[in-house]
C-alpha positions as CSV (number, residue, x, y, z in Angstrom):
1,X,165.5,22.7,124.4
2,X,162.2,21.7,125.6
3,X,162.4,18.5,123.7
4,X,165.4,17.8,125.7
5,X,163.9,18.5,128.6
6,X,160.8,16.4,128.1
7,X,163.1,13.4,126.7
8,X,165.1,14.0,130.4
9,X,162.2,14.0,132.5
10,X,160.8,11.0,130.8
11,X,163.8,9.2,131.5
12,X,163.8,9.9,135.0
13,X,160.4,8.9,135.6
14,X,161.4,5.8,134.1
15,X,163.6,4.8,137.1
16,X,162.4,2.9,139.8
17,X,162.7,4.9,143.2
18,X,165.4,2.8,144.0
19,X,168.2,3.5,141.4
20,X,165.8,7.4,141.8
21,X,167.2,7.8,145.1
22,X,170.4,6.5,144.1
23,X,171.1,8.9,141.3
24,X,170.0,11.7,143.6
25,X,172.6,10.8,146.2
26,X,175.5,10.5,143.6
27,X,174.2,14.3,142.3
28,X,175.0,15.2,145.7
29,X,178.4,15.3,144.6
30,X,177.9,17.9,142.5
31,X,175.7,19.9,144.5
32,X,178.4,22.7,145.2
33,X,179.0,22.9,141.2
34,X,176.1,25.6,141.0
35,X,176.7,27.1,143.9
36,X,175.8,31.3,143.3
37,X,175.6,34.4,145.0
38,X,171.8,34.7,144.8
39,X,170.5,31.4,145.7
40,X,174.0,30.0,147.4
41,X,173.4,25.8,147.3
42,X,170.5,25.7,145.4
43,X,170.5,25.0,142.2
44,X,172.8,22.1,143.4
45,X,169.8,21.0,146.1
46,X,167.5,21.0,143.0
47,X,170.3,18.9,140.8
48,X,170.1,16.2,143.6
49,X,166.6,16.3,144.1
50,X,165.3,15.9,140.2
51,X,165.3,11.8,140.0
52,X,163.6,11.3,143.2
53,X,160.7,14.3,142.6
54,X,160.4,12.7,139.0
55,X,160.2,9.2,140.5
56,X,157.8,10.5,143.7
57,X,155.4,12.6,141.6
58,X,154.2,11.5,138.9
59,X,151.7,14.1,137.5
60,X,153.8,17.0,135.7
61,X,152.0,19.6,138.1
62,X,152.8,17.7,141.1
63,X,156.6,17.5,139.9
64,X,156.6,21.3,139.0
65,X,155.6,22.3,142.1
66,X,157.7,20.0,144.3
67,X,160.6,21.6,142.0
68,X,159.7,25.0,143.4
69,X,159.8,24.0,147.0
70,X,163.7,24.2,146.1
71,X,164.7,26.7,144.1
72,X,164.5,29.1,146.9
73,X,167.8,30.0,148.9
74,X,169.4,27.1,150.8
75,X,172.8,27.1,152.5
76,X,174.3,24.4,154.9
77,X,177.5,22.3,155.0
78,X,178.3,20.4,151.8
79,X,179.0,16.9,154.3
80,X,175.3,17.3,155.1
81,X,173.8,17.6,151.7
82,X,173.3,14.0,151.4
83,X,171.4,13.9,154.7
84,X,169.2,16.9,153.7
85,X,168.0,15.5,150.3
86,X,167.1,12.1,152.1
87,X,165.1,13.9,154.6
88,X,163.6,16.3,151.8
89,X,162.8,13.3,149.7
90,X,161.2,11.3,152.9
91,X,158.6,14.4,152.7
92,X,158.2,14.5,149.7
93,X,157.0,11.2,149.9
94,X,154.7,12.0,152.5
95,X,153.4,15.1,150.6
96,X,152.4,13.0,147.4
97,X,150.4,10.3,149.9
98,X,148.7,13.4,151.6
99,X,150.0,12.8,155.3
100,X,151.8,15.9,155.1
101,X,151.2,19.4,154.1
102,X,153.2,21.0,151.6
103,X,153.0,24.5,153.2
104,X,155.1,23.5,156.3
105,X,158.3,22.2,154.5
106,X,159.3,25.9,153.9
107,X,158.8,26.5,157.3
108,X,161.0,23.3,158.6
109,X,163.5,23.3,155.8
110,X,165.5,26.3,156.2
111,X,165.5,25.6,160.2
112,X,167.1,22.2,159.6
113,X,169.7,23.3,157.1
114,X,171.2,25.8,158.6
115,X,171.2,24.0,162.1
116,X,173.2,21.3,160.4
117,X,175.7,24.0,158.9
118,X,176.1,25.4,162.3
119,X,177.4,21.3,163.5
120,X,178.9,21.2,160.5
121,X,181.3,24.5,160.6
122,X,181.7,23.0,164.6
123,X,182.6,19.9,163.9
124,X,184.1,19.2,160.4
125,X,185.7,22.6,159.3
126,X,186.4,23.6,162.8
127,X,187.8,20.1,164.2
128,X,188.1,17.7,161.9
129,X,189.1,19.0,159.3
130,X,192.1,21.0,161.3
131,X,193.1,17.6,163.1
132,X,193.9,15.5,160.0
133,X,196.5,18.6,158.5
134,X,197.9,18.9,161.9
135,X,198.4,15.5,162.5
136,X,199.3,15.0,158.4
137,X,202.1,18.2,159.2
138,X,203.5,16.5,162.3
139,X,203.6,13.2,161.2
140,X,205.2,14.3,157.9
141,X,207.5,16.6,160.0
142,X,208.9,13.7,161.9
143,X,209.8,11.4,158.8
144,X,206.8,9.3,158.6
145,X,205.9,9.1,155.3
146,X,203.6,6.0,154.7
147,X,200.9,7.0,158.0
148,X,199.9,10.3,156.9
149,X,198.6,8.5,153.5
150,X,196.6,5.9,155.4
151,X,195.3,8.7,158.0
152,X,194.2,10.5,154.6
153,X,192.7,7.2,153.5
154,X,190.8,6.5,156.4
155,X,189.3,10.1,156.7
156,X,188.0,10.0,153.1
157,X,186.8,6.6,153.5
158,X,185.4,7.5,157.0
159,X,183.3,10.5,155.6
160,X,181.8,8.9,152.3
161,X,180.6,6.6,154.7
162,X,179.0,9.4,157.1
163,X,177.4,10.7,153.5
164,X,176.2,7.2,152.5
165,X,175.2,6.6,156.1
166,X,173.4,9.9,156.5
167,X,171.1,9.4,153.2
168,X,169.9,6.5,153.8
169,X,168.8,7.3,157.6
170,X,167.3,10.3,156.2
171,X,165.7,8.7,153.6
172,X,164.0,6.4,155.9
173,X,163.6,8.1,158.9
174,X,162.5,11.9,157.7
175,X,162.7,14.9,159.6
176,X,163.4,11.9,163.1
177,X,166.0,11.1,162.0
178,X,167.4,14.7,163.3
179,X,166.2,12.9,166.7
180,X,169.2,10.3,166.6
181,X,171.7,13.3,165.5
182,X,170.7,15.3,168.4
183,X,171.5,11.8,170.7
184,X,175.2,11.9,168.9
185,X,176.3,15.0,170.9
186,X,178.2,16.4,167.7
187,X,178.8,19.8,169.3
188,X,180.4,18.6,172.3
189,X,182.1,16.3,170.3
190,X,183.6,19.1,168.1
191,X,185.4,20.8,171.8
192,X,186.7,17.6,172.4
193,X,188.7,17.6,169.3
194,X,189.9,20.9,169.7
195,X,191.6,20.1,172.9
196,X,193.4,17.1,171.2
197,X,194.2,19.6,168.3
198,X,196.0,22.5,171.0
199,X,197.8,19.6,171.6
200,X,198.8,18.5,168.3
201,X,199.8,22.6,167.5
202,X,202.4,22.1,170.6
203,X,203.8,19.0,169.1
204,X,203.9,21.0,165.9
205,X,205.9,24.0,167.8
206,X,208.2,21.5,169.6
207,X,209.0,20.1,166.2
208,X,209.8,23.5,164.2
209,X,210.9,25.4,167.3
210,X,214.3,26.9,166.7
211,X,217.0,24.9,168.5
212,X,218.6,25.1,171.0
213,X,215.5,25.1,172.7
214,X,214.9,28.4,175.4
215,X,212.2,27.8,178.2
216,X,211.8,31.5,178.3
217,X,210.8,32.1,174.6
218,X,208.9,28.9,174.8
219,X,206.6,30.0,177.8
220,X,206.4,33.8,176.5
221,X,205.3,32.4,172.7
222,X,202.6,29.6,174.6
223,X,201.5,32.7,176.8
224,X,201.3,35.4,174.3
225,X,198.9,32.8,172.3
226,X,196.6,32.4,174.7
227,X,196.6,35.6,175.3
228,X,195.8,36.7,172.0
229,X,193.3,33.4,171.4
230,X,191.4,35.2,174.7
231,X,191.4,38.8,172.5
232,X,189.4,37.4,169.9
233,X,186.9,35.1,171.6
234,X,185.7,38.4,173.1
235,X,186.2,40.6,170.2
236,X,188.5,42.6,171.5
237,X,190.4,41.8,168.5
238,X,190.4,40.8,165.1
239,X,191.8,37.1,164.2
240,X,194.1,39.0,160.9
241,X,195.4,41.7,163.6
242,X,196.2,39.1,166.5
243,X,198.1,36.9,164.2
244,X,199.8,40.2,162.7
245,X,200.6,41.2,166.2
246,X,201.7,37.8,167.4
247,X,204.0,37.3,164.1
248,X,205.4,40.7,164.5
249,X,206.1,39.9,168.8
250,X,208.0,36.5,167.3
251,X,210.3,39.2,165.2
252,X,210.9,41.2,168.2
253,X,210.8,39.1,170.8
254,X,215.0,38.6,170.7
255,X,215.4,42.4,170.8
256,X,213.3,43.1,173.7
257,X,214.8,39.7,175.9
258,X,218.1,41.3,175.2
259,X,217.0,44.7,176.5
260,X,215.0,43.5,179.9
261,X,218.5,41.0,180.2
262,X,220.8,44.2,179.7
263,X,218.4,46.8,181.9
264,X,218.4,43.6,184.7
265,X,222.1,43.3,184.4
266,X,221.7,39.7,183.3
């Protein structure tokens, strides 16, 4: 096994920093394949990282050590793994020239990650990510069959892009790099998004509303919603109960409008 090992880490050393930094973004990939309940991300971040430590430091010690700077816990958003190992790699390039101390990438490193996965849950799994399959449902919905493909396209296209993108900045630009992110205004970006997906989950109910059509239920169903979305902002209620309660008021909701019509001799 240790031949192996020696035989792999001589072959890594071998590549110029180049093709280095290009296998470590295509590991990126792969990061989430060892992703564990001890470490979380990892053994993934040290996957990725491997060709360009090997081509950065060339003394075995040096390599070792760099190795361990990673095998700690990490956790952020998979989209940003690319970004993160050109940043990390960036330093460690620094490190091996001595312009920057080892000791203070533990202290920067976990900060950065998990202030990514913060933008990340904002942005991608809590906007994008919802308005692609609401638009996809809606468009599919209303017969289109060819649009939803090329929307799917375009978003996967789109984000190998943002990864590709992301690296290389990193790669270049370091920990400033997180300068120029800060100028995009991702958060605020990520509320905009929502809006246009509340509207997107009324074109939704429009299209699989029961027909014929009643105002009433209509306003009482958009009502009881935000009623229920207000409950668990606050915590006044748990998103599995308010969607249990709001299911179970859809069930009822006939029974009780005939009651209130027959009680207001309607």
């Amino acid at each position: 096994m240790s031949v192996m090992s020696e035989r792999s880490l001589t072959s890594l050393r071998q590549d110029t920093l180049v093709v280095a930094c290009l296998r470590s973004f295509m590991r990126c990939y792969m990061a989430g394949a060892g992703f564990n309940t001890r470490g979380m991300q990892n053994i993934g971040l040290v996957y990725a990282m491997q060709p360009g430590l090997a081509a950065i430091h060339s003394e075995p010690k040096q390599y070792r050590a760099a190795l361990k700077r990673y095998v700690r816990h990490f956790q952020s958003h998979p989209f940003w793994m690319p970004c993160l190992v050109g940043i990390y790699l960036n330093v460690e390039k620094s490190i091996a020239a001595g312009r920057f101390p080892s000791a203070m990438l533990s202290k920067v490193k976990d900060t950065t990650a998990y202030s990514l996965s913060a933008i990340g849950d904002s942005v991608f799994a809590g906007s994008l990510l919802i308005f692609w399959a609401l638009l996809t449902i809606c468009l599919l919905l209303t017969g289109h069959t060819a649009a939803p493909l090329v929307l799917g396209i375009c978003f996967f296209t789109g984000l190998q892009a943002f990864r590709g993108y992301t690296f290389v900045c990193g790669l270049r630009q370091g920990f400033r790099f997180l300068e120029r992110l800060k100028r995009w205004d991702l958060i605020n970006w990520g509320r905009r998004i929502k809006y246009l997906n509340a509207g997107l989950l009324l074109w939704l109910w429009a299209i699989i509303w029961p027909r014929p059509l009643d105002r009433w239920e209509w306003l009482a169903g958009t009502a009881a919603l935000m009623l229920f979305a207000r409950f668990v902002r606050t915590g006044v209620l748990s998103r599995v109960l308010a969607a249990a309660v709001f299911v179970i008021g859809i069930e009822l909701f006939p029974t009780m409008e005939r009651l209130v019509r027959e009680f207001l001799s309607l």
